[in-house]
PyMOL Python script that loads the backbone (N, CA, C, O; Angstrom):
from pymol import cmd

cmd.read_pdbstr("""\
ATOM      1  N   UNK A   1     -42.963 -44.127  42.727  1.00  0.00           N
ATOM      2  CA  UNK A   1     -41.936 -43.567  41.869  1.00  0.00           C
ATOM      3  C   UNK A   1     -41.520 -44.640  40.859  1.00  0.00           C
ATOM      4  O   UNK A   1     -41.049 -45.712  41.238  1.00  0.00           O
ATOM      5  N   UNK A   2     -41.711 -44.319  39.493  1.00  0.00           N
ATOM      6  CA  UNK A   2     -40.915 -45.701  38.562  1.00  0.00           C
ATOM      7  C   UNK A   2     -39.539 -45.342  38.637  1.00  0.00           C
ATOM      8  O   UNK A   2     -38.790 -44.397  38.884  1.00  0.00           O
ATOM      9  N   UNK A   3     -39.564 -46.936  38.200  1.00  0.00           N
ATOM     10  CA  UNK A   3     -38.164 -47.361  38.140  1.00  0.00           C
ATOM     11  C   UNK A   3     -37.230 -46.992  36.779  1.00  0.00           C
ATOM     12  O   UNK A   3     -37.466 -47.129  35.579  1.00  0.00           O
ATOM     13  N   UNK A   4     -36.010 -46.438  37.546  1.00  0.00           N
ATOM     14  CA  UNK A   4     -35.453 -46.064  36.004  1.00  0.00           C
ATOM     15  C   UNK A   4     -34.848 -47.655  35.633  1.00  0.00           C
ATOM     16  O   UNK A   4     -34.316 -48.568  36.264  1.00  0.00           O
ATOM     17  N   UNK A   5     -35.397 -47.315  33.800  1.00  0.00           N
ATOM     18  CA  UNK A   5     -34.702 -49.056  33.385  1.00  0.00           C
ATOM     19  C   UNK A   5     -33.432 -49.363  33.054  1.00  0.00           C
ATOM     20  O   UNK A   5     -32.867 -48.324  32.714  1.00  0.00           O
ATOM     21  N   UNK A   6     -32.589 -50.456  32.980  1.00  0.00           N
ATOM     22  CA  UNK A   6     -31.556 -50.907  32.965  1.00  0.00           C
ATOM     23  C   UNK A   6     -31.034 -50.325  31.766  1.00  0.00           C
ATOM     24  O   UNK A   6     -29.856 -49.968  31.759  1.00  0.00           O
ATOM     25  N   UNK A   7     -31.976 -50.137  30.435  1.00  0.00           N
ATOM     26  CA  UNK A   7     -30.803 -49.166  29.214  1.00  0.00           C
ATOM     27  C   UNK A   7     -30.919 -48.149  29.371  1.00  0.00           C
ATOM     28  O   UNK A   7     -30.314 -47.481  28.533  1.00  0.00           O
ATOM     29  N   UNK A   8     -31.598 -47.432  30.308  1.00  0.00           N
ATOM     30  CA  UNK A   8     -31.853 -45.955  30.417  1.00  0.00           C
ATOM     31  C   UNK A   8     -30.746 -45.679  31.495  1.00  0.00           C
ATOM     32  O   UNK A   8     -30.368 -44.515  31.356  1.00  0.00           O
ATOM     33  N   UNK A   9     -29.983 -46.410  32.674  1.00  0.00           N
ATOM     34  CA  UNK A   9     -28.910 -46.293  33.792  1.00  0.00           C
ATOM     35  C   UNK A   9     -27.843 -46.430  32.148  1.00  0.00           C
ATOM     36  O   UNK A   9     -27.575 -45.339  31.644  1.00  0.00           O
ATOM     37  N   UNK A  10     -27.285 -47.729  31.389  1.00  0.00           N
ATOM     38  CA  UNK A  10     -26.214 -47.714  30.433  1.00  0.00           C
ATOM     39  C   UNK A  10     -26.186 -46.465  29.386  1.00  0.00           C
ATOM     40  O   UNK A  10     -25.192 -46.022  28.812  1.00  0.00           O
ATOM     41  N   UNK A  11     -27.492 -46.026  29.289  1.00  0.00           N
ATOM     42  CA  UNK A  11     -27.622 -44.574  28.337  1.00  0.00           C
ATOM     43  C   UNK A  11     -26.610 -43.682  28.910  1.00  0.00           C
ATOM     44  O   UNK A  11     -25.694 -43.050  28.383  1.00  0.00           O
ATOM     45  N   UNK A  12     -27.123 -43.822  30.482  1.00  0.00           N
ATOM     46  CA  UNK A  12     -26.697 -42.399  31.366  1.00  0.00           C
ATOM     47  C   UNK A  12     -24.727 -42.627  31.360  1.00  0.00           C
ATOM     48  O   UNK A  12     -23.889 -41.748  31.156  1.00  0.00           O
ATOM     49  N   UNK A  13     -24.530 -43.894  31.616  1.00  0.00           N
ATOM     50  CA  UNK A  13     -22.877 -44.529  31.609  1.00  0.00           C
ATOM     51  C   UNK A  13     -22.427 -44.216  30.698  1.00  0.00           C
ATOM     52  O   UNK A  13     -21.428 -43.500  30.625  1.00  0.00           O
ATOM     53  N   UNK A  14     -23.033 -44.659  29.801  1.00  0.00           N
ATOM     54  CA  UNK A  14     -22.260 -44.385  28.315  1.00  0.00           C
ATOM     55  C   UNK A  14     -22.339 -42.477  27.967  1.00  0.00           C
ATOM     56  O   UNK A  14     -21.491 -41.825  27.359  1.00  0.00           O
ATOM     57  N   UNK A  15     -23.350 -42.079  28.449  1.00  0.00           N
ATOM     58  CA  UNK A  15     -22.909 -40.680  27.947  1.00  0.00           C
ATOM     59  C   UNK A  15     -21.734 -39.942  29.156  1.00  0.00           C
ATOM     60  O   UNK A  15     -21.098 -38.910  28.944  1.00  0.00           O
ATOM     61  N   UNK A  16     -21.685 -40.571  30.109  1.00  0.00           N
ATOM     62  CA  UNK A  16     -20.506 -40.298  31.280  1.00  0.00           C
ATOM     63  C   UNK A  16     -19.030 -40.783  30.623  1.00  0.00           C
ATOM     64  O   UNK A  16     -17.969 -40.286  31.002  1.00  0.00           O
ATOM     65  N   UNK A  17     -19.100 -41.651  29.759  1.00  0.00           N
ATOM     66  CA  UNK A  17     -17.796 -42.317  29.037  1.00  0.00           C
ATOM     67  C   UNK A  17     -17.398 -41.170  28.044  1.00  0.00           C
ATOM     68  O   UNK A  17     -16.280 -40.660  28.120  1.00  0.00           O
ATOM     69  N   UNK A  18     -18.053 -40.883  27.380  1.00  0.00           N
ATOM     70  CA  UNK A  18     -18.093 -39.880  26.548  1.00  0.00           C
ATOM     71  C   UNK A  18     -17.360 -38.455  26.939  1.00  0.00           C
ATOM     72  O   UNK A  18     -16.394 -37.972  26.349  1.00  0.00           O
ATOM     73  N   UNK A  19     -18.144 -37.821  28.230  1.00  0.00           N
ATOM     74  CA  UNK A  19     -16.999 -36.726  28.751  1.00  0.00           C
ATOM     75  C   UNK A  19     -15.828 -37.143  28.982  1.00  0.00           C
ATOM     76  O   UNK A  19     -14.832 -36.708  28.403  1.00  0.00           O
ATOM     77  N   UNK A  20     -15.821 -38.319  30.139  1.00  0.00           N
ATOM     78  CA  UNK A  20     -14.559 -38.404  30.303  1.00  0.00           C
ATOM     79  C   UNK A  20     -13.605 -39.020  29.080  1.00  0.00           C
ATOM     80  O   UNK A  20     -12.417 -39.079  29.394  1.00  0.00           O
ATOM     81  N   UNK A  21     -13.906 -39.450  27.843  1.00  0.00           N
ATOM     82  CA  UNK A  21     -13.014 -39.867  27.164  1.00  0.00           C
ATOM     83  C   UNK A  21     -12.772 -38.500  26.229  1.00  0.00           C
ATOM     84  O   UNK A  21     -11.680 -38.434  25.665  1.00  0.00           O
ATOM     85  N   UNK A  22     -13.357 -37.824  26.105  1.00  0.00           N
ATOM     86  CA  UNK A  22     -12.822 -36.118  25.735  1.00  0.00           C
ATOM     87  C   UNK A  22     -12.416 -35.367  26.288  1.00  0.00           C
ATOM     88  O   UNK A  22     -11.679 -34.518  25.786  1.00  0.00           O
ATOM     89  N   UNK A  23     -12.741 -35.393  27.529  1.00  0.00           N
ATOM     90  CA  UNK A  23     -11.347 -35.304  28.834  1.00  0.00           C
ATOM     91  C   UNK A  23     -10.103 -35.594  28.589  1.00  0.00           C
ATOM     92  O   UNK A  23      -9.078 -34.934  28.758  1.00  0.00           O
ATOM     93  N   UNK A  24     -10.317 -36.846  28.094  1.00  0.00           N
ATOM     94  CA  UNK A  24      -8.812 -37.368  28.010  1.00  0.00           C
ATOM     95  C   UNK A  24      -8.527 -36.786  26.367  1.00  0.00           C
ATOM     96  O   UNK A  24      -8.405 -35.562  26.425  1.00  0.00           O
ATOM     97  N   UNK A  25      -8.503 -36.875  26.117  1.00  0.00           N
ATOM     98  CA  UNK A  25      -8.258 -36.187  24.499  1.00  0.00           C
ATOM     99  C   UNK A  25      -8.250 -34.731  24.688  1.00  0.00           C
ATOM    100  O   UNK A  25      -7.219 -34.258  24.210  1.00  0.00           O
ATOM    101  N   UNK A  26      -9.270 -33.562  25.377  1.00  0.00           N
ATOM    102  CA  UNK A  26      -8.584 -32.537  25.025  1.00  0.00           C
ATOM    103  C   UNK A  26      -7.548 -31.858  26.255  1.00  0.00           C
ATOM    104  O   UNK A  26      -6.997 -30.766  26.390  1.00  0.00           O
ATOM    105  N   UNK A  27      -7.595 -32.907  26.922  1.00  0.00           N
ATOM    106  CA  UNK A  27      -6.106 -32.308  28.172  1.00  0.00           C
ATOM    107  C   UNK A  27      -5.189 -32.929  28.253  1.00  0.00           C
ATOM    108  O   UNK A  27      -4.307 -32.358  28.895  1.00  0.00           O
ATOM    109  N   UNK A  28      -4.821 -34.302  27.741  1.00  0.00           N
ATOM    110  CA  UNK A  28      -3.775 -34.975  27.562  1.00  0.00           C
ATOM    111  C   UNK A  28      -3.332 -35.041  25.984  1.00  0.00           C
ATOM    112  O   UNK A  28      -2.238 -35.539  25.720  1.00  0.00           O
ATOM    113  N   UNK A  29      -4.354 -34.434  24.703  1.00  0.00           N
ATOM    114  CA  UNK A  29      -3.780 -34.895  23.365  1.00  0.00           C
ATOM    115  C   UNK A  29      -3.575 -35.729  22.820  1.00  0.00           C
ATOM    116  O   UNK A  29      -2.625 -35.864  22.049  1.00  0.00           O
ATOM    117  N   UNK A  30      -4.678 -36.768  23.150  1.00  0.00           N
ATOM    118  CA  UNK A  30      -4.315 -37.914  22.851  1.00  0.00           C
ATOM    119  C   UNK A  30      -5.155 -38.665  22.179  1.00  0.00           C
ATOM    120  O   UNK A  30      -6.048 -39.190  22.845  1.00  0.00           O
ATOM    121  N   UNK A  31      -5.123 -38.886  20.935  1.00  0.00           N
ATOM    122  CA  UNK A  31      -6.198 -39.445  19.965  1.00  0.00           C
ATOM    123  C   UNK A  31      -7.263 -40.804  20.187  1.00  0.00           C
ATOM    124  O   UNK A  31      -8.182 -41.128  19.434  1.00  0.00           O
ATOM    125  N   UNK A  32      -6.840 -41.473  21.445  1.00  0.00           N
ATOM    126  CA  UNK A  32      -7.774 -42.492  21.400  1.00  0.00           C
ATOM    127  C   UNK A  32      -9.031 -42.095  22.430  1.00  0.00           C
ATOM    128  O   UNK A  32      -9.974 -42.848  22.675  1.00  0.00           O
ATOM    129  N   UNK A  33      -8.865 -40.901  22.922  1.00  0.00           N
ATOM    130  CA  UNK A  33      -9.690 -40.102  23.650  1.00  0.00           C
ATOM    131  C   UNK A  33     -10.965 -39.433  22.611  1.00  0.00           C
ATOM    132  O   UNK A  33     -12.164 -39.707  22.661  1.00  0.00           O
ATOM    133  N   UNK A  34     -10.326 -38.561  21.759  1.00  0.00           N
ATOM    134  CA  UNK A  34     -11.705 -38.502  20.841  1.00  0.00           C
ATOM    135  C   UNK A  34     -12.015 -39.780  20.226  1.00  0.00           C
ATOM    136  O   UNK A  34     -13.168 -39.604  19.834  1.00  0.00           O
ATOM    137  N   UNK A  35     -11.654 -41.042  19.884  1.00  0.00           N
ATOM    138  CA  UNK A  35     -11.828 -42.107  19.052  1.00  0.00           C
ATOM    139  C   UNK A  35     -13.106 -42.379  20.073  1.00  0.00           C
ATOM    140  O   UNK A  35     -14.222 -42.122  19.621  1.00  0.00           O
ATOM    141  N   UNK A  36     -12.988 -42.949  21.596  1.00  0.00           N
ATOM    142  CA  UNK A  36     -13.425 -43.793  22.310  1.00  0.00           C
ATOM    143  C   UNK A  36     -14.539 -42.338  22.369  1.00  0.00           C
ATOM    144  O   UNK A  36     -15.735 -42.607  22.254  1.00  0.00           O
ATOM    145  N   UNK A  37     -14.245 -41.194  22.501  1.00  0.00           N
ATOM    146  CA  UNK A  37     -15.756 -40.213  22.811  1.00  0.00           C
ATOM    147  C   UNK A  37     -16.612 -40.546  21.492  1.00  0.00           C
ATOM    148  O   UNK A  37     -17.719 -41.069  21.623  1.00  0.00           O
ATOM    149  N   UNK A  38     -16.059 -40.220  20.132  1.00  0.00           N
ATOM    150  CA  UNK A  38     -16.913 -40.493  19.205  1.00  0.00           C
ATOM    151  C   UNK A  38     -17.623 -41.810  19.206  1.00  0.00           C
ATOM    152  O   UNK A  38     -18.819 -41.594  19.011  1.00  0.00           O
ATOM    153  N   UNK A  39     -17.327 -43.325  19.373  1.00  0.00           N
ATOM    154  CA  UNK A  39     -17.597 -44.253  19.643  1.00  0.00           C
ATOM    155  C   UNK A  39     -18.716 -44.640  20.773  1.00  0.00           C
ATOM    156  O   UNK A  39     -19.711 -45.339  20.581  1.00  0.00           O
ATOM    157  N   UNK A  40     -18.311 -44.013  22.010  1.00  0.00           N
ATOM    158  CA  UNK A  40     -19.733 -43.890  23.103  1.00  0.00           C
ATOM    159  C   UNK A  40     -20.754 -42.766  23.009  1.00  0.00           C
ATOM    160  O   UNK A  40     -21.725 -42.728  23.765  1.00  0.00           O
ATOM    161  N   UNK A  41     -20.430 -41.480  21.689  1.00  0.00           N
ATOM    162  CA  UNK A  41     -21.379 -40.650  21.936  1.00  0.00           C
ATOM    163  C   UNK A  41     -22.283 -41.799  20.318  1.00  0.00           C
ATOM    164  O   UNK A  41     -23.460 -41.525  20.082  1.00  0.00           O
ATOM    165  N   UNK A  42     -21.849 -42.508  19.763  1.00  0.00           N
ATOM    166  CA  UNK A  42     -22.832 -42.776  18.317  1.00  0.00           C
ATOM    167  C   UNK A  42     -22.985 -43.778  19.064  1.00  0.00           C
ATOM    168  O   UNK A  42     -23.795 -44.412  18.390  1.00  0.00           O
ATOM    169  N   UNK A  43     -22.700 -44.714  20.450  1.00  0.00           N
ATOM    170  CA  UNK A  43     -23.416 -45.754  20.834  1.00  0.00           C
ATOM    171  C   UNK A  43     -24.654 -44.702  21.893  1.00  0.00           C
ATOM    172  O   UNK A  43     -25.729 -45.250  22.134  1.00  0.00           O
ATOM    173  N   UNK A  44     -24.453 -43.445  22.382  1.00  0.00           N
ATOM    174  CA  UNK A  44     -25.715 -42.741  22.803  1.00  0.00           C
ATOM    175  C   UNK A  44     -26.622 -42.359  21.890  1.00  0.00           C
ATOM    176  O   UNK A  44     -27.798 -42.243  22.234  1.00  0.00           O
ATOM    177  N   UNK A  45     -26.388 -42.210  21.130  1.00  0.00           N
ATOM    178  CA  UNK A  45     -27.586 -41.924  19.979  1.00  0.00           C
ATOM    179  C   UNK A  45     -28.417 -43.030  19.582  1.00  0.00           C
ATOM    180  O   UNK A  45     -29.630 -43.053  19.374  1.00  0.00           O
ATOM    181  N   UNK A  46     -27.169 -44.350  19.482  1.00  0.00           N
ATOM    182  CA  UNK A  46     -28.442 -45.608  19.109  1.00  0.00           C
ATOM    183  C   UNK A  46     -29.300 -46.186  19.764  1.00  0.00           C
ATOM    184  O   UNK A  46     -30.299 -46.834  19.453  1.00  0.00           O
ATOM    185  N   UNK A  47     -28.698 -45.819  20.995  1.00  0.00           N
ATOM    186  CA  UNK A  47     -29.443 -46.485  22.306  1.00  0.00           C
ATOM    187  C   UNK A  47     -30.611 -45.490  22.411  1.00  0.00           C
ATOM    188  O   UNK A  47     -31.754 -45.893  22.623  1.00  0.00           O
ATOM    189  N   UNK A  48     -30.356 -44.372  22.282  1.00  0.00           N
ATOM    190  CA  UNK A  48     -31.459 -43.598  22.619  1.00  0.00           C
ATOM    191  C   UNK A  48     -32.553 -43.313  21.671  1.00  0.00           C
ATOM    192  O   UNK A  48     -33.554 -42.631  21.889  1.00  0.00           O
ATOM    193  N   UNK A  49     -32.215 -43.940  20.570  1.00  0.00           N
ATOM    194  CA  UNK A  49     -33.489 -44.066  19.070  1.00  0.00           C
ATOM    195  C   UNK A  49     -34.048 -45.279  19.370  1.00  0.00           C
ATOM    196  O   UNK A  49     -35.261 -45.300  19.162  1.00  0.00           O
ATOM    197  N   UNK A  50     -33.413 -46.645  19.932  1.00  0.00           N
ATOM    198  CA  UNK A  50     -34.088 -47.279  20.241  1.00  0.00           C
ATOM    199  C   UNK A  50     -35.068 -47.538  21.451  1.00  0.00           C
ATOM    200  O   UNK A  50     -36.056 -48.247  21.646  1.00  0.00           O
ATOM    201  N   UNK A  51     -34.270 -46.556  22.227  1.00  0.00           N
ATOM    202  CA  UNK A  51     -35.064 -46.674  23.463  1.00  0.00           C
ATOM    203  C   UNK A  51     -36.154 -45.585  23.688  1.00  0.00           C
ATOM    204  O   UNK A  51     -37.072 -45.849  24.464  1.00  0.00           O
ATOM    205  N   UNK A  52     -36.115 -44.404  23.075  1.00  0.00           N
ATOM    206  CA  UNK A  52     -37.418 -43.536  22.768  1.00  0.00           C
ATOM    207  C   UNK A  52     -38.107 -43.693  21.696  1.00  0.00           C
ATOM    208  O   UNK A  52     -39.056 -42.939  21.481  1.00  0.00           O
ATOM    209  N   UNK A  53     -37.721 -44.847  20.680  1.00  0.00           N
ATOM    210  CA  UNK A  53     -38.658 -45.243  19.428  1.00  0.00           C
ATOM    211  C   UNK A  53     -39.001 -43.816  18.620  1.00  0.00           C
ATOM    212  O   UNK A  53     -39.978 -43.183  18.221  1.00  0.00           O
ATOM    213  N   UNK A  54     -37.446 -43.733  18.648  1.00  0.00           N
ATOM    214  CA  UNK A  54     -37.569 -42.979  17.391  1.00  0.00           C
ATOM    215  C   UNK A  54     -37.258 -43.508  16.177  1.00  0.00           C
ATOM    216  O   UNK A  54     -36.583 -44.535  16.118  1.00  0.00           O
ATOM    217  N   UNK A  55     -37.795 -42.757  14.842  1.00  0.00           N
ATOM    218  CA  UNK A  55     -38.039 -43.197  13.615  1.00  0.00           C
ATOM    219  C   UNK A  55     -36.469 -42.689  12.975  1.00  0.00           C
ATOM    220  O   UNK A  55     -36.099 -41.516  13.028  1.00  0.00           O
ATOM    221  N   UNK A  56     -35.773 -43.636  12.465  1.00  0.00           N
ATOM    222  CA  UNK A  56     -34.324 -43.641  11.876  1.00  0.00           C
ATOM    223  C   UNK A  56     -34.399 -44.847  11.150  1.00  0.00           C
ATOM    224  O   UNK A  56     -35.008 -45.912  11.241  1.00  0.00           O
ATOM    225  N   UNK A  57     -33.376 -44.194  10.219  1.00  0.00           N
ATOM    226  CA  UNK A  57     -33.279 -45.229   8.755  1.00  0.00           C
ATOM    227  C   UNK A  57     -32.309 -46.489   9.304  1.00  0.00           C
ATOM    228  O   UNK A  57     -31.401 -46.225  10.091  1.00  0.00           O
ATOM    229  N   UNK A  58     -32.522 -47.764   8.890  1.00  0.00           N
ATOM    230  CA  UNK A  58     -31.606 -48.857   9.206  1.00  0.00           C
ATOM    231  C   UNK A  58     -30.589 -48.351   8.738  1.00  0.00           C
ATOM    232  O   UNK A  58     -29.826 -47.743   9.489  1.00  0.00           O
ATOM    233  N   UNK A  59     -30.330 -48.473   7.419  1.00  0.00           N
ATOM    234  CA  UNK A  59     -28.922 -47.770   6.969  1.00  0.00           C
ATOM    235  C   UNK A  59     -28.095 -47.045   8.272  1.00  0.00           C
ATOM    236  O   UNK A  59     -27.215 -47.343   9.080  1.00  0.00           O
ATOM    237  N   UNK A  60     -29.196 -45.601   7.842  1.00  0.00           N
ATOM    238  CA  UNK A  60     -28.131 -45.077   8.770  1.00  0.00           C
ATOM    239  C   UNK A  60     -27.497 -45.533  10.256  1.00  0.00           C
ATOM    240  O   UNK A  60     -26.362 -45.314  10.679  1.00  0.00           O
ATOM    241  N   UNK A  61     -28.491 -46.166  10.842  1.00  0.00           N
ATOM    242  CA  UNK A  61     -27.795 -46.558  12.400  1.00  0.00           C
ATOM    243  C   UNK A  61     -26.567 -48.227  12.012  1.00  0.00           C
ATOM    244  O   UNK A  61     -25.812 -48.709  12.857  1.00  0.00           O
ATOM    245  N   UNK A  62     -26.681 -48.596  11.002  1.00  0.00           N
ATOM    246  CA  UNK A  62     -25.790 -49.304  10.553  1.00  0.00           C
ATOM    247  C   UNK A  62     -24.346 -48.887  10.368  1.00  0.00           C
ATOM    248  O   UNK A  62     -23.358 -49.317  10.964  1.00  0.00           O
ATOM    249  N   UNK A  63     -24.414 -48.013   9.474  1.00  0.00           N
ATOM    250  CA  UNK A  63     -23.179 -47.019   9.097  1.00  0.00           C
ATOM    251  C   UNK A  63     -22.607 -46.512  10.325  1.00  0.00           C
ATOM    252  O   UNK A  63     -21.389 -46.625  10.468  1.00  0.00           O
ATOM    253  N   UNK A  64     -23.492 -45.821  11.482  1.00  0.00           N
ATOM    254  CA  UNK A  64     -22.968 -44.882  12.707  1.00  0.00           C
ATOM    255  C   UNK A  64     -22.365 -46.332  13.448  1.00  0.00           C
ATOM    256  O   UNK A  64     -21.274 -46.247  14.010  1.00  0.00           O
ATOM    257  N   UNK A  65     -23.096 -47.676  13.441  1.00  0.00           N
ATOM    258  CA  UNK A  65     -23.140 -48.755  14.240  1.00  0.00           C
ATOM    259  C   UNK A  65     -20.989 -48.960  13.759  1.00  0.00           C
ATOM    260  O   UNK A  65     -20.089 -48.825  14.589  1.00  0.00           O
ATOM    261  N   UNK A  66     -20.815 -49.257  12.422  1.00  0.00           N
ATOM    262  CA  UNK A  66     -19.829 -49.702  11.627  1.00  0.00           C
ATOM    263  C   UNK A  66     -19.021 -48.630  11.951  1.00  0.00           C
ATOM    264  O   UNK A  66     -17.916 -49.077  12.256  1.00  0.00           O
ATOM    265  N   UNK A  67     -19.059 -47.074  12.054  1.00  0.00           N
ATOM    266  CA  UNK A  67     -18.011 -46.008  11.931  1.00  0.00           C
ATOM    267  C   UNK A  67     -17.606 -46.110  13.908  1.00  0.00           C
ATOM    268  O   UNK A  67     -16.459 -45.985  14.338  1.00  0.00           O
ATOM    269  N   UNK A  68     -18.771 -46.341  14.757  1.00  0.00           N
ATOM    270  CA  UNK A  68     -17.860 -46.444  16.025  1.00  0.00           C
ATOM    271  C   UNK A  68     -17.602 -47.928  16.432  1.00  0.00           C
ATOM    272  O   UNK A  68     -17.463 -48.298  17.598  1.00  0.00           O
ATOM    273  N   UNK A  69     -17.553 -48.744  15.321  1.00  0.00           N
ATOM    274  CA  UNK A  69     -16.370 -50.043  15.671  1.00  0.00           C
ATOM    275  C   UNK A  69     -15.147 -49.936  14.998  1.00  0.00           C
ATOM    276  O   UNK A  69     -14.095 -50.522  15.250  1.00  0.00           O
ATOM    277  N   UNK A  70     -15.447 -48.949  13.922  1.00  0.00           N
ATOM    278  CA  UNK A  70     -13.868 -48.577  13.264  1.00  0.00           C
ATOM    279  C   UNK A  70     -13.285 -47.661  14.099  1.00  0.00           C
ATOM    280  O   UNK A  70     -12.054 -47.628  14.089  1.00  0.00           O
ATOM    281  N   UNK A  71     -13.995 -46.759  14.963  1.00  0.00           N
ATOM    282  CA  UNK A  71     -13.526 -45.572  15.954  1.00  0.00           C
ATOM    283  C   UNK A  71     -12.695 -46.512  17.123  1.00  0.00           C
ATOM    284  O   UNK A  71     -11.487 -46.375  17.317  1.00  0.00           O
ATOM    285  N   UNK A  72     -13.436 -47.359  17.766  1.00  0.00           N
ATOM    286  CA  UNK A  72     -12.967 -47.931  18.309  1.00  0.00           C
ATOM    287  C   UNK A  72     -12.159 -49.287  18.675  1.00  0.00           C
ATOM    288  O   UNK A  72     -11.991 -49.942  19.704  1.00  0.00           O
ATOM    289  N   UNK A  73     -11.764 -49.380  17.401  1.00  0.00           N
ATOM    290  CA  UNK A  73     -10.481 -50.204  16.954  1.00  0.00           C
ATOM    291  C   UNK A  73      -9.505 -49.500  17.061  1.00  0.00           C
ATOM    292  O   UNK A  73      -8.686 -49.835  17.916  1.00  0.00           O
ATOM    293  N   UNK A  74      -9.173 -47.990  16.045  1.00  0.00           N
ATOM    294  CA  UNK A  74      -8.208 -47.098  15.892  1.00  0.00           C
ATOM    295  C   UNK A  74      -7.993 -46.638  17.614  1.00  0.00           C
ATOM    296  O   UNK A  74      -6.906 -46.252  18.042  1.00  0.00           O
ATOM    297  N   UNK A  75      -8.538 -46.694  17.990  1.00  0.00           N
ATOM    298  CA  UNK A  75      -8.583 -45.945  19.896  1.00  0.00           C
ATOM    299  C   UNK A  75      -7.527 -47.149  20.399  1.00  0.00           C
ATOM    300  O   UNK A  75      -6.363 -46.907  20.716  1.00  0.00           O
ATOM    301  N   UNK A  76      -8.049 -48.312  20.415  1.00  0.00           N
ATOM    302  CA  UNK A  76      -7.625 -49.373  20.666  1.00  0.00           C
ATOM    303  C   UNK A  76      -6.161 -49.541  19.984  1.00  0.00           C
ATOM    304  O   UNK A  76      -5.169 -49.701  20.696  1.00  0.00           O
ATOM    305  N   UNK A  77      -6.102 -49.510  18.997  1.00  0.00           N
ATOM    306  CA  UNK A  77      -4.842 -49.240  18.383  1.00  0.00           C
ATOM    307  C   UNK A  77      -3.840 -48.204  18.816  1.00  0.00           C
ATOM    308  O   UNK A  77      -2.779 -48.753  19.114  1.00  0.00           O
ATOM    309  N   UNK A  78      -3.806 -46.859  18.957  1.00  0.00           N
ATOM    310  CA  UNK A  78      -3.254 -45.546  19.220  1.00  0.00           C
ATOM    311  C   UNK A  78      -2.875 -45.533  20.885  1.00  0.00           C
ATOM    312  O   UNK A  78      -1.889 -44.981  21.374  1.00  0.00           O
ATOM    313  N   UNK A  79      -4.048 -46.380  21.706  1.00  0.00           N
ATOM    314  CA  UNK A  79      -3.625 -46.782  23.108  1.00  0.00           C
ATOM    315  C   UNK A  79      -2.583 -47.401  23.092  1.00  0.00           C
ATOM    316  O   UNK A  79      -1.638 -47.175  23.847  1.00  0.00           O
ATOM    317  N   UNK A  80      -2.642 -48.795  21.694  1.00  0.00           N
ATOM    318  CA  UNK A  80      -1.071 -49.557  22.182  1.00  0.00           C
ATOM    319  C   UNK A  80      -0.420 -49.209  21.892  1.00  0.00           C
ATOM    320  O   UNK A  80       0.530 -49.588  22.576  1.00  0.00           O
ATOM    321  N   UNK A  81      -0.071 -48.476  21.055  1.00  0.00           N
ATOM    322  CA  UNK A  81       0.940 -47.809  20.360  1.00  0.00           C
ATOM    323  C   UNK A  81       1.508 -46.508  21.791  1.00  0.00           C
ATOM    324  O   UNK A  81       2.625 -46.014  21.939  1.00  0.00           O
ATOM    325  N   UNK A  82       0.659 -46.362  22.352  1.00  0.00           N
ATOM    326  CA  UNK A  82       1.308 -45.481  23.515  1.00  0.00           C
ATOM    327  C   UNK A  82       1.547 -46.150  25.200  1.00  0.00           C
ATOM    328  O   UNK A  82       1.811 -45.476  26.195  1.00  0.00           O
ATOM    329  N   UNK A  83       1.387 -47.456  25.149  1.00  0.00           N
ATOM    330  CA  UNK A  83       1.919 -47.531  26.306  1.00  0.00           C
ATOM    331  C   UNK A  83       2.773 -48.545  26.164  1.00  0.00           C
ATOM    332  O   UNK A  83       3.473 -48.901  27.112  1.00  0.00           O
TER     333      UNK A  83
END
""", "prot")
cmd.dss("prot")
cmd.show_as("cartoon", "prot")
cmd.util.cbc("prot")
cmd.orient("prot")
């Protein structure tokens, strides 16, 4: 039986972060919940172009790379602001 590999287990984590951080956003209302889902679902997409070698423009995984560190600043932000 192969072995599943070490970014293919963080693929699977990170898309588990993802429900539960839209979990938290659509049952509590709380904006750093979609921030942190948008943020781990565009870190599942990059991981998974790189790790099935798929063909994507640098640009673009740059831009998605840059929009979920701005996602997840504002998350980071809106958390302190609430506790």
């Amino acid at each position: 039986m192969p072995m599943i590999s070490i970014q293919l287990i963080s693929i699977i984590l990170e898309a588990v972060i993802v429900v539960a951080a839209l979990a938290i956003g659509l049952k509590k209302g709380r904006l750093y919940g979609y921030g942190l889902s948008l943020t781990f679902g565009i870190y599942v997409y990059y991981d998974l172009v790189r790790y099935m070698e798929w063909s994507s423009s640098s640009s673009l995984l740059s831009y998605l790379f840059l929009t979920a560190t701005v996602s997840a600043l504002l998350s980071i932000w809106s958390l302190y602001h609430h506790s």
